[in-house]
C-alpha positions in Angstrom: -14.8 -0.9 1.4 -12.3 1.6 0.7 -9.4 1.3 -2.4 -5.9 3.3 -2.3 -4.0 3.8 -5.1 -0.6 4.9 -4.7 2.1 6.3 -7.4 6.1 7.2 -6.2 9.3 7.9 -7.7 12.2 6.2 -5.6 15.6 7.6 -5.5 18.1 5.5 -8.1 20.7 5.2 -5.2 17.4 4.1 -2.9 15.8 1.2 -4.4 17.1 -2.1 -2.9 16.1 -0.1 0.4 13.1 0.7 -1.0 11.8 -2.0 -1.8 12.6 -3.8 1.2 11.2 -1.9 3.2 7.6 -1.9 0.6 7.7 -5.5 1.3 8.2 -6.1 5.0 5.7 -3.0 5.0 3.1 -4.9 2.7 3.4 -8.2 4.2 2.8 -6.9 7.5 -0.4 -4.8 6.2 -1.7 -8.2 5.2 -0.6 -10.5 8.0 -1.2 -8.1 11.0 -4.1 -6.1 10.4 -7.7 -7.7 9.1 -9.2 -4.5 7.9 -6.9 -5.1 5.1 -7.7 -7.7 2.2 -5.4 -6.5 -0.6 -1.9 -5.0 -1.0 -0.7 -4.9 -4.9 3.3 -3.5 -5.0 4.4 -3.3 -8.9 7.0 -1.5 -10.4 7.2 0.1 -13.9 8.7 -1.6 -16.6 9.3 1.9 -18.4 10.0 3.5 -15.5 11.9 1.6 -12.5 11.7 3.8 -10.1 8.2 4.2 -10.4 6.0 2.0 -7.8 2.4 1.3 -7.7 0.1 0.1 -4.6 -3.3 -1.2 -4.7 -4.5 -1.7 -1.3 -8.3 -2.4 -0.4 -9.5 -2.0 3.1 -12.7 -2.9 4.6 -13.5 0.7 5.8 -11.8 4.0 5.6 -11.5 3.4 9.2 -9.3 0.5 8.7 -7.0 2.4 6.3 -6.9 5.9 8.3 -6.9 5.3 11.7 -5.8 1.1 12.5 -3.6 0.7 9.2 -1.9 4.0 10.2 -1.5 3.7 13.6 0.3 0.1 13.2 4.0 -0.4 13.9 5.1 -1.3 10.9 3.6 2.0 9.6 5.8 4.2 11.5 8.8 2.1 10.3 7.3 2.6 6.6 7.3 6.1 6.7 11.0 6.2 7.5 11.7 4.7 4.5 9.3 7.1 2.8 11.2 9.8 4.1 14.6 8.2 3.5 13.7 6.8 -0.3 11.0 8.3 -2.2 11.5 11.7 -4.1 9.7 14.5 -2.3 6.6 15.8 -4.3 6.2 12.6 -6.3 3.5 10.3 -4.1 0.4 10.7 -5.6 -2.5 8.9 -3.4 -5.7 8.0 -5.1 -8.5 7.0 -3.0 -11.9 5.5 -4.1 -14.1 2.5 -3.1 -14.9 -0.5 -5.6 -18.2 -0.2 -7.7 -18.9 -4.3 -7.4 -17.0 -5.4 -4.3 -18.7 -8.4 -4.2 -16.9 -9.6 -7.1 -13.6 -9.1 -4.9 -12.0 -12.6 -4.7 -10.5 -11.9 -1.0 -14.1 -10.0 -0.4 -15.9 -13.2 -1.0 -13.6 -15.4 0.8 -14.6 -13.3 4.0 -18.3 -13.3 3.2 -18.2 -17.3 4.1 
């Protein structure tokens, strides 16, 4: 398995685009590719244009080469590029200690 963590700053005048373009983005990551189990958007309560993603993969693989390769990808990093404030996306990247106490994990293990 293989966690991202992801921290951004959006642009005040940005947001409504923003965030409809984290949530068609999101929603296809789940839907359209099975190497992902997990996509977590949240937003800051002290600090709204800060945004938050948890996404878990099944493999690095599944993250670097078929999450980034997708379509919707390439329309996601538009929006990137059009919306967040340059120097503020922070990726974390790590892999979960106990993954088989994963709820969506355990779901695909039956």
């Amino acid at each position: 398995m293989y966690t991202v963590w992801v921290r951004l700053e959006v642009r005040e005048e940005k947001l409504d685009e923003f965030i409809d373009g984290i949530h068609a983005n999101s929603r296809a990551t789940l839907g359209d590719e099975p190497g992902c189990i997990r996509f977590d958007v949240q937003r800051s309560l002290t600090e709204p244009n800060t945004f938050y993603f948890y996404e878990i993969y099944t493999s690095r693989e599944a993250f670097e080469v078929e999450h980034r390769s997708a379509a919707h990808y390439a329309r996601w990093q538009r929006v990137v590029a059009e919306c967040v404030v340059p120097g503020t996306q922070m990726n974390t990247y790590a892999e979960p200690l106990f993954p088989g106490e994963i709820p969506e994990w355990q779901e695909r293990a039956r």
